[in-house]
C-alpha positions in Angstrom: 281.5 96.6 19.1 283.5 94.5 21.5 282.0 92.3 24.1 282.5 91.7 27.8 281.2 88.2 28.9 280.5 87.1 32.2 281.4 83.8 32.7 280.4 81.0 35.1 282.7 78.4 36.0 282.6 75.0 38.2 282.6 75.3 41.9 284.2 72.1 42.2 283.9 69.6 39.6 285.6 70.1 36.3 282.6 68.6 34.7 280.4 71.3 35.3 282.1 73.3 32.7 279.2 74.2 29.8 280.1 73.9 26.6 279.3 77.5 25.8 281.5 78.6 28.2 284.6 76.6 26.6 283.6 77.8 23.5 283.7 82.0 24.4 287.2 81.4 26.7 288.7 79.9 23.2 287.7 82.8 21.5 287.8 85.8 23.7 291.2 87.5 23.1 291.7 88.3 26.5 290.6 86.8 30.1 290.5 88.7 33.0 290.1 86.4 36.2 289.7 87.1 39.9 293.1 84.3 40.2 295.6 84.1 37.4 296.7 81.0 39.0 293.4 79.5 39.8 292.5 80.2 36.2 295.1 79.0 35.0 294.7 75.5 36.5 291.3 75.4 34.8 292.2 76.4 30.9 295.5 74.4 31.1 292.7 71.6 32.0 291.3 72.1 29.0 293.7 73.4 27.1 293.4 76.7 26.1 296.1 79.2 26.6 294.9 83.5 26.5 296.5 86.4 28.0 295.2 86.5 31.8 294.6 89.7 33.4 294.3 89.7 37.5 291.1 91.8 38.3 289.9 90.7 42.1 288.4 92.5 45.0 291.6 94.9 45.4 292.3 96.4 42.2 288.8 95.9 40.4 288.2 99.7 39.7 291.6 100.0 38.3 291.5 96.8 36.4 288.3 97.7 34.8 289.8 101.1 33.3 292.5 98.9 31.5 289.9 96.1 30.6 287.8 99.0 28.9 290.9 100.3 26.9 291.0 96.5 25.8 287.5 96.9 24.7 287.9 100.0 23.0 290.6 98.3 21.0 288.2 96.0 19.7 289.5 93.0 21.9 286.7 90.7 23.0 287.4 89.8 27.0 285.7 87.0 29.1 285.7 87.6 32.8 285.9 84.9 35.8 286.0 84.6 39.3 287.5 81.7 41.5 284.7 79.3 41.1 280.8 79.6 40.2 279.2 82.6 38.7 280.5 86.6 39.1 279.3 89.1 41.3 277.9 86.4 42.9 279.9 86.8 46.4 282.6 87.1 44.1 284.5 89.9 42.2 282.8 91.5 38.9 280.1 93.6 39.5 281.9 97.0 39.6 283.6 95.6 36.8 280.3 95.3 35.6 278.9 98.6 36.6 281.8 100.5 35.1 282.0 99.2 31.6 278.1 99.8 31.3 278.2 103.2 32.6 281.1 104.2 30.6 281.1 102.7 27.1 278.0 100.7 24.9 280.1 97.3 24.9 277.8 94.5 25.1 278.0 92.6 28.4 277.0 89.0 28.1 276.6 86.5 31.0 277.9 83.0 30.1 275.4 81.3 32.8 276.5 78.0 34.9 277.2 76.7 38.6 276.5 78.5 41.6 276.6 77.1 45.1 273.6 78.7 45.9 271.3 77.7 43.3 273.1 74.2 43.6 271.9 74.0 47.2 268.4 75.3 47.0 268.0 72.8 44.4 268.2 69.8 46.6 266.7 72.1 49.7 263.5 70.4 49.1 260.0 72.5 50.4 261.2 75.3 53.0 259.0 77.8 51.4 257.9 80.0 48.4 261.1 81.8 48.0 264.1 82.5 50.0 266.9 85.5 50.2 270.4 85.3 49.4 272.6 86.8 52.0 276.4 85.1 50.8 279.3 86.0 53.0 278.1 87.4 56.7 280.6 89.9 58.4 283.8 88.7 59.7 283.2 91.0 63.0 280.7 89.4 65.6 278.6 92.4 66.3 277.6 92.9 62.6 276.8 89.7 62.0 274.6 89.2 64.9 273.2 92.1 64.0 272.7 91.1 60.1 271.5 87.4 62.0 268.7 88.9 63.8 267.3 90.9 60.9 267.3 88.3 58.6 265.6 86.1 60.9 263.0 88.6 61.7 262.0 88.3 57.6 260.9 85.2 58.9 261.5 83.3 55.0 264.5 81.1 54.4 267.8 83.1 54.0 271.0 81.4 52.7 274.5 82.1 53.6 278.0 81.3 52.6 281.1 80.3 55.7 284.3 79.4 56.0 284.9 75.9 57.8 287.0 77.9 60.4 283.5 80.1 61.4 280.6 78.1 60.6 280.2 76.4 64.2 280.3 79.8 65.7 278.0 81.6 63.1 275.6 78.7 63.8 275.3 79.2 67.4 274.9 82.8 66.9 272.0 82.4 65.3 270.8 79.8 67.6 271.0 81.7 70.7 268.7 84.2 68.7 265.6 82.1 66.9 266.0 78.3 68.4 263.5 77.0 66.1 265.3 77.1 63.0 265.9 74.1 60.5 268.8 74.0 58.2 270.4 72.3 54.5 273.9 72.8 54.5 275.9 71.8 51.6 279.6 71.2 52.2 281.9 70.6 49.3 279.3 71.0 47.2 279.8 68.9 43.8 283.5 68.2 45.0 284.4 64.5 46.2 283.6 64.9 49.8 280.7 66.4 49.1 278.1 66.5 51.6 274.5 67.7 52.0 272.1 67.7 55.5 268.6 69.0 56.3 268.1 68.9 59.9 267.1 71.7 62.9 269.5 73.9 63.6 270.4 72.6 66.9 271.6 68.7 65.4 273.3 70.4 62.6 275.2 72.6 65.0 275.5 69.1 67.3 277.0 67.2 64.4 279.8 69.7 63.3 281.0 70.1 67.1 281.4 66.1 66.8 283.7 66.5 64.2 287.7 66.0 64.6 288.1 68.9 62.4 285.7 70.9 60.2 286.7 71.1 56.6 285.7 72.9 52.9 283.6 75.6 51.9 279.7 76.2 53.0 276.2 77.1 52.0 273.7 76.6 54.6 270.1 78.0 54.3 268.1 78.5 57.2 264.5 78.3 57.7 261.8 78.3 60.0 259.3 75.3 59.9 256.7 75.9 58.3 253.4 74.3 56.7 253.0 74.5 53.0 249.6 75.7 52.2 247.8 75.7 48.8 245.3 78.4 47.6 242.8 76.0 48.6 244.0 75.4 52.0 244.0 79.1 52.4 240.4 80.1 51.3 238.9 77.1 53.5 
């Protein structure tokens, strides 16, 4: 039986790369990618040269009927998005869902970076657990809308911008819960990187002081909070 693995690649830095993951791209006979060319930038990096198959937001239900023909040939095919993990705020989970629902291939995830996890891992305390939203809507209304609900969970929620929306997101959600705090990661693991924990209102203050607002975010968002043990609660 062939396999299907899901494979996690660095957001940023090459170094990031796990060994494992080397490993199955140089023996997989086939690698579909949400880029060619962005893919191919990373295995020329480390030398490895396979077939490449485009398989992205557009065309992923078509591409997966040709990747399961690959399958059912007994070809063994790694799949990769962009940067960071699949299906993550990336393309592969219908690829996903359709090779599961129509064949008995194994599907393997090949785990590794993640901005998300990256960021919550430096976050420091802003609570017991937090819920991943990734990319908001482009359109105002449904963002604010999504904004205010997520809010009103009142637990931290982290979400993925662009540089050329982030200031204006930020404000959106300021106009509708001022006391929020935030940890945005900008860059993350890349040379400019750069990480802030602040309220909402200085994070939004420093960006506007900014020439020009550049790279790829994850910000979570938080209300303050007081961190109580069992023992604080039961006194």
């Amino acid at each position: 039986m062939s396999r299907l693995y899901i494979v996690a690649t660095p957001i940023g830095n090459m170094e990031d790369m796990t060994l494992r993951a080397l490993r199955i791209l140089r023996e997989v006979d086939v690698i579909a990618c949400e880029d060619t060319r962005h893919t191919s930038m990373l295995l020329n990096h480390y030398e490895i040269k396979k077939r490449l198959i485009a398989t992205h937001s557009y065309n992923e239900r078509e591409s997966s009927r040709g990747i399961l023909s690959l399958l059912d040939e007994g070809k063994d095919i790694a799949y990769c998005s962009d940067a960071g993990t699949p299906g993550i705020s990336d393309p592969g989970e219908l690829l996903v869902d359709y090779i599961r629902e129509n064949s008995d291939h194994e599907i393997i995830p090949v785990p590794g970076p993640s901005a998300a996890i990256t960021l919550i891992s430096v976050a420091g305390r802003v609570g017991r657990s937090f819920t991943f939203e990734g990319f908001l809507s482009p359109k105002s209304g449904r963002r604010k809308k999504r904004l205010t609900e997520l809010i009103a969970r009142n637990e931290p929620f982290l979400i993925y911008e662009s540089p050329f929306r982030v200031i204006k997101t930020l404000k959106e959600a300021f106009e509708i819960e001022r006391d929020l705090y935030a940890v945005m990661g900008r860059e993350l693991t890349k040379q400019f990187e750069e990480i802030k924990k602040m309220p909402l209102a200085e994070l939004i203050r420093y960006l506007e002081g900014k020439s020009t607002v550049k790279g790829e975010f994850a910000i979570l968002l938080y209300k303050d909070f007081h961190d109580k043990t069992e023992e604080d609660q039961e006194s």
